[in-house]
N, CA and C atoms of all chains as a GROMACS GRO file, in nm:
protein
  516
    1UNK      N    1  -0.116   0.918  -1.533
    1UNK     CA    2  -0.068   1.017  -1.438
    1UNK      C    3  -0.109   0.984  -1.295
    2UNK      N    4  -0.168   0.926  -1.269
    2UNK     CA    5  -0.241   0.862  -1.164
    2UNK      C    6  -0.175   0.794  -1.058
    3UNK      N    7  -0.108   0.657  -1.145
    3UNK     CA    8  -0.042   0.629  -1.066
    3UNK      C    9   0.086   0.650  -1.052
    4UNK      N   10   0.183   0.762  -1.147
    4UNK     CA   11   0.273   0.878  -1.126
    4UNK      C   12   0.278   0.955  -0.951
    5UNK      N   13   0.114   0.958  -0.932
    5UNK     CA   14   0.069   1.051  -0.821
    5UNK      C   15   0.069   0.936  -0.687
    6UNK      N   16   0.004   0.838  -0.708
    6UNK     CA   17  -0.011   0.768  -0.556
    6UNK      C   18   0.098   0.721  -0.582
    7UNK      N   19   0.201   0.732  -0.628
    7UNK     CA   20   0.327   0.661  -0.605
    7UNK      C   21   0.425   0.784  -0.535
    8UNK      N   22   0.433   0.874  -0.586
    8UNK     CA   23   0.491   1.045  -0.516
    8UNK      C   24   0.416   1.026  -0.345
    9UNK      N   25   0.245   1.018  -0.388
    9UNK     CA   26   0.225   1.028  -0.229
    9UNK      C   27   0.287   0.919  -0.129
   10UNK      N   28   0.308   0.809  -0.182
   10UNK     CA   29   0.338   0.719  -0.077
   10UNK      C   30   0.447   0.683  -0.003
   11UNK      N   31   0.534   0.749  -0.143
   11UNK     CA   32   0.643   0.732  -0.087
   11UNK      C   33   0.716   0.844  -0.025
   12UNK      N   34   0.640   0.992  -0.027
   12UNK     CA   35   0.630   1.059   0.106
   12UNK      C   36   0.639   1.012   0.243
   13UNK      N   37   0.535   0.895   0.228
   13UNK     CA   38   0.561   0.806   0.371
   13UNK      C   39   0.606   0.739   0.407
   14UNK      N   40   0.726   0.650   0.326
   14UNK     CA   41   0.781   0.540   0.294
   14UNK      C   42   0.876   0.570   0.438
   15UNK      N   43   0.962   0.634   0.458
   15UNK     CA   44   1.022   0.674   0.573
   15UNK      C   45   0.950   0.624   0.690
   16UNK      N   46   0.828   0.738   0.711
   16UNK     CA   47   0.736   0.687   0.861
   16UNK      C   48   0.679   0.546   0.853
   17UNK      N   49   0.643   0.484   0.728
   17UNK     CA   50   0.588   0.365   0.701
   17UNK      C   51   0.753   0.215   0.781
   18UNK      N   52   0.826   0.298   0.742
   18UNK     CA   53   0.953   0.197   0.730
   18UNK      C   54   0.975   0.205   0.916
   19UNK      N   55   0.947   0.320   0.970
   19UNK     CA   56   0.989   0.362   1.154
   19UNK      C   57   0.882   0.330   1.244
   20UNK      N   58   0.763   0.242   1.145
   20UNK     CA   59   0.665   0.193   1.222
   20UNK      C   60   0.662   0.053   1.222
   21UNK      N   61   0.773   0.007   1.175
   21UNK     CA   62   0.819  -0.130   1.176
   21UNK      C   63   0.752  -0.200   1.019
   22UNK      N   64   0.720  -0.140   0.912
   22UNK     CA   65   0.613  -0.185   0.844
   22UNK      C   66   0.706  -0.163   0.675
   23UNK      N   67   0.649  -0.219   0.556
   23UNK     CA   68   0.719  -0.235   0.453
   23UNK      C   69   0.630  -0.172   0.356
   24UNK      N   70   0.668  -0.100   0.255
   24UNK     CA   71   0.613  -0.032   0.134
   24UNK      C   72   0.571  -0.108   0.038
   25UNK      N   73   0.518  -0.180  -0.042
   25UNK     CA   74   0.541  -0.237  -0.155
   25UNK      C   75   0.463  -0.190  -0.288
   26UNK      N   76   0.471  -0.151  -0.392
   26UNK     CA   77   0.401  -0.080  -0.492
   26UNK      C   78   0.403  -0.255  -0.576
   27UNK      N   79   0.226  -0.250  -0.614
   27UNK     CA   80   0.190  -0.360  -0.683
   27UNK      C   81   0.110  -0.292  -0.797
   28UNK      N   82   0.133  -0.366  -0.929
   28UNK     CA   83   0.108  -0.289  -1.083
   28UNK      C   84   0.057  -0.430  -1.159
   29UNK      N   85  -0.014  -0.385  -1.263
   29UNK     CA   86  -0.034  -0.496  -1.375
   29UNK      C   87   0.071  -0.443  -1.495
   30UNK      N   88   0.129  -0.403  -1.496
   30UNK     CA   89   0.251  -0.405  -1.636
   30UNK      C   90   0.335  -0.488  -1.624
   31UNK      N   91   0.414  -0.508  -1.711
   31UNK     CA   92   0.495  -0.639  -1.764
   31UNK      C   93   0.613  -0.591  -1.621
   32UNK      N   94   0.704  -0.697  -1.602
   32UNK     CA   95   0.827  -0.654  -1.531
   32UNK      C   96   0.927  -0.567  -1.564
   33UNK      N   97   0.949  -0.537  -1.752
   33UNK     CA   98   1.003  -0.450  -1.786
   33UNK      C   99   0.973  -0.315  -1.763
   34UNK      N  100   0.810  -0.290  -1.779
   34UNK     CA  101   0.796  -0.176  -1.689
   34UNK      C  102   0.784  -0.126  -1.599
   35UNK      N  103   0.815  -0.230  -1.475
   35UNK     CA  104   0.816  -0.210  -1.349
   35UNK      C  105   0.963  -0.173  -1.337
   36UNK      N  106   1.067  -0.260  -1.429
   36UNK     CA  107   1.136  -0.171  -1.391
   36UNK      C  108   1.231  -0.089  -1.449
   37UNK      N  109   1.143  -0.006  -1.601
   37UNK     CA  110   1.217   0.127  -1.628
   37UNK      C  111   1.128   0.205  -1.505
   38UNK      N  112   0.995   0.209  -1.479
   38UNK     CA  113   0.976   0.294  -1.400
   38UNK      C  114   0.997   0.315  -1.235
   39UNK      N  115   1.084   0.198  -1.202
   39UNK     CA  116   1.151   0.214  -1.051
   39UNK      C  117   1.278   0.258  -1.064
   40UNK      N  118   1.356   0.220  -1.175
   40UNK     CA  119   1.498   0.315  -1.231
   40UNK      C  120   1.417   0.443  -1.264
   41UNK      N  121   1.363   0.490  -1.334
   41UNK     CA  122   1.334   0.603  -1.401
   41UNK      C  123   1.308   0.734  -1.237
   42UNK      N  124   1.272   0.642  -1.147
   42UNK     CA  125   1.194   0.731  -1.082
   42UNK      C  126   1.251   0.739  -0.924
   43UNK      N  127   1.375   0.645  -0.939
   43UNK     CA  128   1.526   0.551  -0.804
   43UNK      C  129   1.422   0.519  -0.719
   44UNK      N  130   1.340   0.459  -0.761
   44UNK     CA  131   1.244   0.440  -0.620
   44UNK      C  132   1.305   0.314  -0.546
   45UNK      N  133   1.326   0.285  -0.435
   45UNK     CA  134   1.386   0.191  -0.364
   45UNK      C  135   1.314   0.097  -0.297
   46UNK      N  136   1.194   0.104  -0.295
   46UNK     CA  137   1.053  -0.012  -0.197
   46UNK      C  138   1.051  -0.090  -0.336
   47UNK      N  139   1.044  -0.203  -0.284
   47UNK     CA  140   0.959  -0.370  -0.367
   47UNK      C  141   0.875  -0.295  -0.409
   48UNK      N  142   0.902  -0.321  -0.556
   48UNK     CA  143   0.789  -0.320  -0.690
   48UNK      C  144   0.752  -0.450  -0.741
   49UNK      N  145   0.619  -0.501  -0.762
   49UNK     CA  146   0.625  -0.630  -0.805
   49UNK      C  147   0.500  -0.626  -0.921
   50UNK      N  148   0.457  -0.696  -0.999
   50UNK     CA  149   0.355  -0.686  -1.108
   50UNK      C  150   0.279  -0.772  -1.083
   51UNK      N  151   0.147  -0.759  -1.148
   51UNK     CA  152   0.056  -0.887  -1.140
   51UNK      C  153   0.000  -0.924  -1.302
   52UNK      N  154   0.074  -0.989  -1.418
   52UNK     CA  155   0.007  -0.917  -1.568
   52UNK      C  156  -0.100  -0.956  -1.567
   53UNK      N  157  -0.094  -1.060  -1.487
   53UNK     CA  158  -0.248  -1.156  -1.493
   53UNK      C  159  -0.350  -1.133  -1.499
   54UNK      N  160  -0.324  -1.033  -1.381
   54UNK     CA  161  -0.496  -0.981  -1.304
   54UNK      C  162  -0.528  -1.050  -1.171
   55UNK      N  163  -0.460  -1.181  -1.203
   55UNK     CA  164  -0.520  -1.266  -1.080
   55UNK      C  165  -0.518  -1.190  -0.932
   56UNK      N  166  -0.443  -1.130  -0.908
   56UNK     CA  167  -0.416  -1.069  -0.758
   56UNK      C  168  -0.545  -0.949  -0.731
   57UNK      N  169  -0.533  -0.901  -0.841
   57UNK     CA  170  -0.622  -0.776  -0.871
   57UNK      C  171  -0.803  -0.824  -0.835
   58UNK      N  172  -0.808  -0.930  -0.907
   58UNK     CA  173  -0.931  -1.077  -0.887
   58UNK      C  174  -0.925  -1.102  -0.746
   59UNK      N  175  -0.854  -1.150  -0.703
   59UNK     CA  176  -0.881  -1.210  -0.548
   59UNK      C  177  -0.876  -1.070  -0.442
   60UNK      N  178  -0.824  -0.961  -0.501
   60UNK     CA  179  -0.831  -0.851  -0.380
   60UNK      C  180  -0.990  -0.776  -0.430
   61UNK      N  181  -1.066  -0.810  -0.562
   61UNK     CA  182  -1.177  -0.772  -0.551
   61UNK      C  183  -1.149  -0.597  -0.590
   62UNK      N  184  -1.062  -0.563  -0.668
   62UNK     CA  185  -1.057  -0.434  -0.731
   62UNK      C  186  -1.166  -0.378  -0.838
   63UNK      N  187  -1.187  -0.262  -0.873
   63UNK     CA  188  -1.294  -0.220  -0.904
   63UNK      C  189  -1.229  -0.243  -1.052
   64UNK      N  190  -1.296  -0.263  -1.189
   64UNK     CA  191  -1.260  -0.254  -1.338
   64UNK      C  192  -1.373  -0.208  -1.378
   65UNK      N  193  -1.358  -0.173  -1.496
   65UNK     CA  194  -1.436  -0.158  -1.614
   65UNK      C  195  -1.412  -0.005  -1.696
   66UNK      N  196  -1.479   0.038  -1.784
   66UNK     CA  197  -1.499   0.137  -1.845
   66UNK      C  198  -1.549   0.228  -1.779
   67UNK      N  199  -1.658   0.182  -1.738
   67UNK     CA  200  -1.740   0.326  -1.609
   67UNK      C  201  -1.616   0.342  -1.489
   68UNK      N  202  -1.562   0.282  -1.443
   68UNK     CA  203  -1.491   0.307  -1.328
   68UNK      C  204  -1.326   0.410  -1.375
   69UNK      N  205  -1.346   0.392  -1.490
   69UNK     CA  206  -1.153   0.434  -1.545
   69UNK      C  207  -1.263   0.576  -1.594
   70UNK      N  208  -1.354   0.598  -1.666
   70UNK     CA  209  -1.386   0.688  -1.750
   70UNK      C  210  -1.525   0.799  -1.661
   71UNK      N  211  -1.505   0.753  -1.520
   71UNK     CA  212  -1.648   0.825  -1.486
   71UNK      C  213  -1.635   0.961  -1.448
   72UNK      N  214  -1.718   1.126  -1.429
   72UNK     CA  215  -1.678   1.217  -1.410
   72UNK      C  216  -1.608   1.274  -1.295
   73UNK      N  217  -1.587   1.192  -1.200
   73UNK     CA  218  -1.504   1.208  -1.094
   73UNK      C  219  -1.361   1.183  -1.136
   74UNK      N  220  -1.307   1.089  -1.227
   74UNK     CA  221  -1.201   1.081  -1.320
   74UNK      C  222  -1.173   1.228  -1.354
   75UNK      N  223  -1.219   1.306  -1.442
   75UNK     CA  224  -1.222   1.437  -1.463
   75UNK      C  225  -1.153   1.530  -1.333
   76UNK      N  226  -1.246   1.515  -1.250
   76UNK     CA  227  -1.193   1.616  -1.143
   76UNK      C  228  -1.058   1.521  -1.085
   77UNK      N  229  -1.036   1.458  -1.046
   77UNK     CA  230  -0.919   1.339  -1.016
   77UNK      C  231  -0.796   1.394  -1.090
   78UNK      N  232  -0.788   1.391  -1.265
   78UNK     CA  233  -0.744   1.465  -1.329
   78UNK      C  234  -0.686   1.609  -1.330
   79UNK      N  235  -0.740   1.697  -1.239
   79UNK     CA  236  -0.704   1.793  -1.283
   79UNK      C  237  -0.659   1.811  -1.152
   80UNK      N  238  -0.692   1.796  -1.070
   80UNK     CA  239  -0.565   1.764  -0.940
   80UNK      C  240  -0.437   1.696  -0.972
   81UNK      N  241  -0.482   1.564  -1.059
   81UNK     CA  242  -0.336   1.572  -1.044
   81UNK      C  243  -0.205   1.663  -1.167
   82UNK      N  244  -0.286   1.669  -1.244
   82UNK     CA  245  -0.202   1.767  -1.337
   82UNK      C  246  -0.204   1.887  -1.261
   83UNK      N  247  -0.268   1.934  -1.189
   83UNK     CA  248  -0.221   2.052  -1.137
   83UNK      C  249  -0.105   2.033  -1.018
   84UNK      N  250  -0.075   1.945  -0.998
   84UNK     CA  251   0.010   1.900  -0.878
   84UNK      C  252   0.163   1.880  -1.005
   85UNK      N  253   0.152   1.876  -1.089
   85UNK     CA  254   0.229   1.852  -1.212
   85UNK      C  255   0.264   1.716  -1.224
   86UNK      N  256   0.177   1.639  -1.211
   86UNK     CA  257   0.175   1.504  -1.298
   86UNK      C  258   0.141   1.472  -1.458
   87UNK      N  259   0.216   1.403  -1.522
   87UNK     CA  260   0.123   1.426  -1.698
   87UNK      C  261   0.102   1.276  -1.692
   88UNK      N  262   0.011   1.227  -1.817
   88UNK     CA  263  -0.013   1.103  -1.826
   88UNK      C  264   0.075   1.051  -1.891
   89UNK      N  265   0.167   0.953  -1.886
   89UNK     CA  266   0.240   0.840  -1.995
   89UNK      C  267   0.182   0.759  -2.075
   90UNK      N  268   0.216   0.674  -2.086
   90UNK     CA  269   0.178   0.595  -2.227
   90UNK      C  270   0.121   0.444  -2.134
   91UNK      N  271   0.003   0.399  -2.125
   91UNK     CA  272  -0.061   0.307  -1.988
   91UNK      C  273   0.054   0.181  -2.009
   92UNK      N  274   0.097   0.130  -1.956
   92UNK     CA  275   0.170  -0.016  -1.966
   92UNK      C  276   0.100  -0.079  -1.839
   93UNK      N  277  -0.031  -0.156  -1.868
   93UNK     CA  278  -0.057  -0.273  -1.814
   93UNK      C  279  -0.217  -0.289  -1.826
   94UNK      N  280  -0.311  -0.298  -1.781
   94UNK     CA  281  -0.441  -0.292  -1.783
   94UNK      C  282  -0.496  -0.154  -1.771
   95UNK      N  283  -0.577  -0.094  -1.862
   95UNK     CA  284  -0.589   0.062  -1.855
   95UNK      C  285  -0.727   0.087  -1.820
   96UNK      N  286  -0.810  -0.064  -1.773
   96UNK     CA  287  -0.897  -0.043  -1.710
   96UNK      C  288  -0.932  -0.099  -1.588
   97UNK      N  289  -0.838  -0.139  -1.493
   97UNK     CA  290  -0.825  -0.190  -1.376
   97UNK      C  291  -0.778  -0.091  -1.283
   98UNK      N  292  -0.872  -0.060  -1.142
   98UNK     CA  293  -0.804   0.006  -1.067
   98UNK      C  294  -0.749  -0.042  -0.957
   99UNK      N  295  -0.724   0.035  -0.909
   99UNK     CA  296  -0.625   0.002  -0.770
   99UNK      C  297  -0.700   0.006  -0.647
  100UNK      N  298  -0.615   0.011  -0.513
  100UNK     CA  299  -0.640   0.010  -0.412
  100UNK      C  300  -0.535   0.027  -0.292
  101UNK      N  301  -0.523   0.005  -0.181
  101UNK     CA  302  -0.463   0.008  -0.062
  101UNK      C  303  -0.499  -0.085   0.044
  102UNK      N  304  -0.415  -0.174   0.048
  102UNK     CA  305  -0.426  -0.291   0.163
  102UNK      C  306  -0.278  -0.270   0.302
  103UNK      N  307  -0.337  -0.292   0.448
  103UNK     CA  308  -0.190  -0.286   0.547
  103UNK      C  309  -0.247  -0.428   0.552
  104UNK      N  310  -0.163  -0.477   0.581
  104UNK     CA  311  -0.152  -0.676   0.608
  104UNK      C  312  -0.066  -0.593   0.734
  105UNK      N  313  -0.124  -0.750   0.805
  105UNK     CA  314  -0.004  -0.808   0.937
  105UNK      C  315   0.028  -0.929   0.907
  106UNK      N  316   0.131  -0.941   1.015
  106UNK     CA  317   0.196  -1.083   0.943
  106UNK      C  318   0.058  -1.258   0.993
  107UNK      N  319  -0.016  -1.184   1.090
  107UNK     CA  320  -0.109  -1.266   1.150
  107UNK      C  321  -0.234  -1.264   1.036
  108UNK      N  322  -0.179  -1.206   0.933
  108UNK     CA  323  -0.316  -1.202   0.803
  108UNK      C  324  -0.456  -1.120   0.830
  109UNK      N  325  -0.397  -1.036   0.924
  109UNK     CA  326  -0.548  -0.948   0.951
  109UNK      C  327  -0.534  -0.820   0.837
  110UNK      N  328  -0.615  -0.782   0.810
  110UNK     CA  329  -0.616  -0.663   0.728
  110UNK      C  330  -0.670  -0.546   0.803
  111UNK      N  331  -0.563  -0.447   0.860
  111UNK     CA  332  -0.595  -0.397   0.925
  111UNK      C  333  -0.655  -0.185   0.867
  112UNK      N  334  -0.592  -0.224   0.727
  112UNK     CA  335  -0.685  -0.093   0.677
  112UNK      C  336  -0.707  -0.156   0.541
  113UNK      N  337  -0.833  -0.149   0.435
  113UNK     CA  338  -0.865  -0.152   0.329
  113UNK      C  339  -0.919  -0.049   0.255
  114UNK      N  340  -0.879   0.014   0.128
  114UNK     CA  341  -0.953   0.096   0.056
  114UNK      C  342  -0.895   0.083  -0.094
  115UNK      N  343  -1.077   0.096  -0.145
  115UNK     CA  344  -1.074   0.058  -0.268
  115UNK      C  345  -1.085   0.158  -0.346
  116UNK      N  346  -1.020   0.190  -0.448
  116UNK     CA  347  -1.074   0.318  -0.571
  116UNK      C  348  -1.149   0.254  -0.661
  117UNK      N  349  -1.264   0.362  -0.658
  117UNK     CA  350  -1.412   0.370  -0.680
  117UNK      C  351  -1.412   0.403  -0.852
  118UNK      N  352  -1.313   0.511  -0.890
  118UNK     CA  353  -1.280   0.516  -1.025
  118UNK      C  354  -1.137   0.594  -1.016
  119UNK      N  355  -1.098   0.597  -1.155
  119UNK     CA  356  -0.926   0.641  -1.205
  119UNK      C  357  -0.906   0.750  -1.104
  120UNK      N  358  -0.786   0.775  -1.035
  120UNK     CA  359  -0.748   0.863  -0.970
  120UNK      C  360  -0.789   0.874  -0.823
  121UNK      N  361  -0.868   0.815  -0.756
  121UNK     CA  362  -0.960   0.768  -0.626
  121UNK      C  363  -0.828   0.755  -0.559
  122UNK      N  364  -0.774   0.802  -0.479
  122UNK     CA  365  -0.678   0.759  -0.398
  122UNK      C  366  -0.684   0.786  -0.257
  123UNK      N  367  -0.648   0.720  -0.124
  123UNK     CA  368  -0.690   0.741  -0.034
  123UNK      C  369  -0.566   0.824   0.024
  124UNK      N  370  -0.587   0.887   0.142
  124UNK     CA  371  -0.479   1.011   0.208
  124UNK      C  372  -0.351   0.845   0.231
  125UNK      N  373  -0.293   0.904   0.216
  125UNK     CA  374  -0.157   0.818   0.252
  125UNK      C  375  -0.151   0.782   0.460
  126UNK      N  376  -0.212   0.858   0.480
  126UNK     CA  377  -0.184   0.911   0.639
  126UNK      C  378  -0.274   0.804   0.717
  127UNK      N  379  -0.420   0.752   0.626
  127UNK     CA  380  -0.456   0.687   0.717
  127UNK      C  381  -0.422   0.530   0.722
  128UNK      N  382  -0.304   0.492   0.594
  128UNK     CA  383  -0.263   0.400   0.559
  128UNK      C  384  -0.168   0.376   0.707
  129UNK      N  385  -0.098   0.505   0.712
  129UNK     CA  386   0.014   0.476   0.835
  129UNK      C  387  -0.051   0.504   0.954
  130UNK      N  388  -0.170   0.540   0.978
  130UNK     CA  389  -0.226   0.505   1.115
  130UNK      C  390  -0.319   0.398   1.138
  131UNK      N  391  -0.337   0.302   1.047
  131UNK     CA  392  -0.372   0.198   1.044
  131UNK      C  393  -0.249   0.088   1.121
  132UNK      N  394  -0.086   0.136   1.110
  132UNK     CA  395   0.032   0.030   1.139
  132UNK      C  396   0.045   0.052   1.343
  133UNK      N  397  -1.108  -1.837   0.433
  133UNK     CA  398  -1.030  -1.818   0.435
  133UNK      C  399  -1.028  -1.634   0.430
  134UNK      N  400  -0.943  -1.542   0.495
  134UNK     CA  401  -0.981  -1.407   0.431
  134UNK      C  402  -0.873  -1.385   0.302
  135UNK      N  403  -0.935  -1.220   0.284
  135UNK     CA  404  -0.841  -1.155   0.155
  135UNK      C  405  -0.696  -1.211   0.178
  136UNK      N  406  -0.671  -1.158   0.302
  136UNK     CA  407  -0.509  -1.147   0.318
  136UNK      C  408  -0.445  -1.287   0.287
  137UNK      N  409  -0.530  -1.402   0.359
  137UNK     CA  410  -0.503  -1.544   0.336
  137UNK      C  411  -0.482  -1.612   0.201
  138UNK      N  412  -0.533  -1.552   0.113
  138UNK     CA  413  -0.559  -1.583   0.031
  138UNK      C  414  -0.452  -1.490  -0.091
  139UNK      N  415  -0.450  -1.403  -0.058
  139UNK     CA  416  -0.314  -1.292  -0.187
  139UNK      C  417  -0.210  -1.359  -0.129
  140UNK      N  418  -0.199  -1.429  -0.023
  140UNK     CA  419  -0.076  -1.439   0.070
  140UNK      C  420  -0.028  -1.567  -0.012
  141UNK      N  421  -0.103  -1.674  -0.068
  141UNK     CA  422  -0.054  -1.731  -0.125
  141UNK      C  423  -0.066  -1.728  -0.327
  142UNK      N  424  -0.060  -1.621  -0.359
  142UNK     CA  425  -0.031  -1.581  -0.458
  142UNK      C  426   0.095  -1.547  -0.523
  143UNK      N  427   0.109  -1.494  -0.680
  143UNK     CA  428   0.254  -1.499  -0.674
  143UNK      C  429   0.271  -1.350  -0.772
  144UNK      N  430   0.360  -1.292  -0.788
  144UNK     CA  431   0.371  -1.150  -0.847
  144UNK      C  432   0.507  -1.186  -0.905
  145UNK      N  433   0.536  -1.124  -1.040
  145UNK     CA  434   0.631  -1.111  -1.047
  145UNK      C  435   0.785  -1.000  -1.014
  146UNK      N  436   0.847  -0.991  -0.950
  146UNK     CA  437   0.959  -0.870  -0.930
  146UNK      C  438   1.026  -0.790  -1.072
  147UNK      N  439   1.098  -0.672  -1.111
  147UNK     CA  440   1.114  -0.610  -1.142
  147UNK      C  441   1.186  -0.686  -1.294
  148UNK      N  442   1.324  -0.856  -1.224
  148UNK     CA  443   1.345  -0.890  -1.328
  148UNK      C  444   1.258  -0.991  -1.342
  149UNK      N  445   1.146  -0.991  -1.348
  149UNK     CA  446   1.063  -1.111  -1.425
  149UNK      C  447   1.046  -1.230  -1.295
  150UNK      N  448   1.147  -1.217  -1.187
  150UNK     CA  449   1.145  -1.356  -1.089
  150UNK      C  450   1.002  -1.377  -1.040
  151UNK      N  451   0.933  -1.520  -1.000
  151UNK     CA  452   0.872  -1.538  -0.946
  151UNK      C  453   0.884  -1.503  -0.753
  152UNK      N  454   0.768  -1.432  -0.711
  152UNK     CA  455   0.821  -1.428  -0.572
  152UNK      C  456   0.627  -1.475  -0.508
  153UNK      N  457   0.651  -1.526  -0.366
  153UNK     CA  458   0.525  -1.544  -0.323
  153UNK      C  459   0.455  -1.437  -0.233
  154UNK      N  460   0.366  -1.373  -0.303
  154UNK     CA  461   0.301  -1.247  -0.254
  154UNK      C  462   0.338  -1.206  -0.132
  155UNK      N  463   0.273  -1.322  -0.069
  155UNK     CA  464   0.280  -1.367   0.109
  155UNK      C  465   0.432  -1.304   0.159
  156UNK      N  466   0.558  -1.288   0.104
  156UNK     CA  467   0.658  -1.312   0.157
  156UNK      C  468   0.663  -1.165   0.228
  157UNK      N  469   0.576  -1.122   0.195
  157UNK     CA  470   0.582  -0.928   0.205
  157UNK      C  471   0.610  -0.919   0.343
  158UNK      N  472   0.472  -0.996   0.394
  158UNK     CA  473   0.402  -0.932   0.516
  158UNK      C  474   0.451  -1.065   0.577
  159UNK      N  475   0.492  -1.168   0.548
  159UNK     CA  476   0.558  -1.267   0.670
  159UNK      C  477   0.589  -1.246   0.777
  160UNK      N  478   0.694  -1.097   0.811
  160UNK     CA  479   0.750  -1.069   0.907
  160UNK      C  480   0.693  -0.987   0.994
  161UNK      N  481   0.646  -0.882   0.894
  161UNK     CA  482   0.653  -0.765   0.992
  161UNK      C  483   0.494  -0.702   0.848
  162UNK      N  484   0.409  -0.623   0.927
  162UNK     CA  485   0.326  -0.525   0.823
  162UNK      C  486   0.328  -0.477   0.700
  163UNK      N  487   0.251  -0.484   0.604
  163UNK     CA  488   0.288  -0.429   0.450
  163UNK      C  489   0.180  -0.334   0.448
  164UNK      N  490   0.215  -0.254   0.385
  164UNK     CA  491   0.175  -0.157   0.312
  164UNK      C  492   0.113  -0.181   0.172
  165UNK      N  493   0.085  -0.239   0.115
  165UNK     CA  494   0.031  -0.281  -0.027
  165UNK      C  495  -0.043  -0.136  -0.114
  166UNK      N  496   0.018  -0.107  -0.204
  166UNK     CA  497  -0.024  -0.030  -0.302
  166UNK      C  498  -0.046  -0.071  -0.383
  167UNK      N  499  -0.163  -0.094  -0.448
  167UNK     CA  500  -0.218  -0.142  -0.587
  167UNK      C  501  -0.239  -0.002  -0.691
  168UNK      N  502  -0.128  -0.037  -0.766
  168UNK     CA  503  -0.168   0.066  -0.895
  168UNK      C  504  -0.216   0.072  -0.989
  169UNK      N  505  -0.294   0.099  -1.056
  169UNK     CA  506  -0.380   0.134  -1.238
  169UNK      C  507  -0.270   0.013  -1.301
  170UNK      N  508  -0.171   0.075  -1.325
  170UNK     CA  509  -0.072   0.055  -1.416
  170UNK      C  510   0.054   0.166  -1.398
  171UNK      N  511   0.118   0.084  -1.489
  171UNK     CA  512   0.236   0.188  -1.513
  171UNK      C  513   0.243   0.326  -1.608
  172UNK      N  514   0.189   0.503  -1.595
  172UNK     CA  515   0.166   0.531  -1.683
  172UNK      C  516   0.135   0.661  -1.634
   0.00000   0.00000   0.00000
């Protein structure tokens, strides 16, 4: 349900993200097939791309494990987002790897980074686009 | 080398299975990069 949710938030911004001269891209570890029943399922229109590997996930230095997917901040994470009416699906890709938020320039600076700490950790969408 | 330098030459696959080079995102113009859990 999780990433059901930072995908709703972001692409809230996908508009202002797109009028700041800047590009959306949603990056996943599930196979390509489920990248894309769930970009049909959901008409999302920004570059979806997968990583099954991990490797990308590895070099950006993302948080994994059991403590990080299962810790009690997960819990509260949870019930925000089901209360926002998100439900959980069925995981298609690594169900213990989390995510994050990177703005690139084309000069390779990274000009905002944030990492989730455990499942559901997501950062405000807003400071993603005042980072562009 | 930094992060960015470095995903930049990485490779992801697109929706039908194609190979694409990470890098090609942000070539032009700023990316936005969302890293998700998974699909689910």
């Amino acid at each position: 349900m999780f990433c059901r949710e930072q995908v709703a938030q972001f692409l809230d911004v996908a508009e202002a993200i797109r009028a700041r001269g800047a590009e959306l891209v949603l990056v996943s570890t599930g196979a390509p097939y489920f990248a894309k029943a769930f970009k049909e399922d959901r008409n999302i229109t920004v570059p979806m791309v997968t990583d099954p590997s991990g490797k990308l996930y590895e070099a950006a230095d993302w948080q994994k494990g059991v403590g990080a997917t299962f810790s009690p901040r997960t819990l509260k994470n949870a019930s925000r987002a089901m209360g926002a009416g998100f439900k959980q699906g069925r995981t298609q890709g690594r169900p213990f790897q989390q995510g994050g938020v990177l703005v690139v320039r084309p000069d390779q600076s990274v000009a905002y980074r944030y990492a989730s700490a455990v499942a559901g950790d997501h950062p405000d969408p807003a400071e993603a686009l005042a980072a562009l | 080398m930094n992060d960015a330098a470095i995903l930049s030459q990485l490779t992801v696959l697109d929706t039908e299975g194609e190979v694409l080079t990470f890098g090609t995102f942000w070539a032009e113009r700023p990316a936005v990069l969302v890293f998700l859990r998974h699909f689910g």
